[in-house]
C-alpha positions, 0 to 999 in steps of 0.5 A, a space after each residue: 558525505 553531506 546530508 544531500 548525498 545521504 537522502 540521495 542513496 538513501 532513496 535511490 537504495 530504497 525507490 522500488 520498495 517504496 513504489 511497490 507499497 504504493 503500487 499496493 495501496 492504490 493499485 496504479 502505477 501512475 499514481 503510485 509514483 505520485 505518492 511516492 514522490 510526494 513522500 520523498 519530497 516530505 521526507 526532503 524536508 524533515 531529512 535533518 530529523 529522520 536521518 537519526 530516526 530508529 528505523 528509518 524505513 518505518 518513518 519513511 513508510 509512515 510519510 508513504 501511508 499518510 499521504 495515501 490516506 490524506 489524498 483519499 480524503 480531498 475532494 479532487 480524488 473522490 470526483 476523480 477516477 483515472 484509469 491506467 493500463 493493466 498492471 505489470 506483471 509479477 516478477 520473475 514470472 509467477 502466476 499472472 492469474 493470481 496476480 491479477 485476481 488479487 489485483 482486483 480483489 484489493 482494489 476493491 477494499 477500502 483504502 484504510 483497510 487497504 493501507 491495514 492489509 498492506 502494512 500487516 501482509 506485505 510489510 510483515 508488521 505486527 499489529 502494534 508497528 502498524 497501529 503506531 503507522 497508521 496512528 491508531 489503537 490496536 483495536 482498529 487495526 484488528 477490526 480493519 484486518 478482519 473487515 479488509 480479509 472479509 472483503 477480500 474473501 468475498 471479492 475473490 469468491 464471487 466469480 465462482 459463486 454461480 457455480 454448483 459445488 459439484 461445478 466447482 470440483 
């Protein structure tokens, strides 16, 4: 198989993961098929070197986050808000309720407590696979969790922080 053909299966097997942690990280789907093509085109380039990489998932989700993260520094997108349509629905039919609070709820988390949350909660990383993705301390994985749950907690919580307790029963 020649090393065009491998990248192809490669990326095709693993497109939808790919496009979900996208999706999750910056809660549109437009943009996360950006992210994603943007990734697997550097991943094109450095196919030579990451084809031999241990886990090749993990280089690849490392290419995914540090093109979210670099594009939340340029300019373009911090003038620039698109809106897209609603979310697609949870597969296979789950909780549309659920799902669309906790869409909203970490929308509102800072991208790189939003990039720590999908890694550690989704991805079922440890603390140190997603220090060593994100090229930090274990430290600040630790402080970005904590602050991206907080803020989480409290994004949820707030439409019913007008009710009573007894409201709330």
């Amino acid at each position: 198989m020649s090393l065009d053909e491998e990248y192809t299966a490669y990326v095709t097997g693993r497109l939808s993961w790919l496009r979900r942690i996208a999706y999750l990280l910056c809660q549109d789907w437009h943009r996360a098929d950006d992210l994603v093509q943007t990734a697997i085109t550097r991943l094109y380039v450095k196919w030579r070197k990451a084809r031999v990489a241990d886990d090749l998932d993990a280089y690849v989700r490392v290419v995914l986050i540090r093109v979210f993260l670099a594009e939340q520094r340029t300019a373009w997108f911090s003038r620039v808000r698109l809106m897209s349509a609603p979310p697609d629905p949870p597969p296979h039919g789950g909780d549309r309720d659920t799902a669309v609070d906790l869409s909203r709820a970490l929308s509102a988390v800072p991208p790189r407590q939003r990039a720590t949350l999908v890694l550690r909660f989704h991805c079922d990383l440890s603390v140190e696979q997603t220090a060593a993705a994100l090229g930090c301390s274990t430290g600040t994985v630790k402080s970005q969790t904590a602050r991206g749950l907080a803020t989480l907690r409290s994004t949820l919580d707030a439409p019913y922080s007008h009710l009573s307790h007894t409201e709330e029963c």
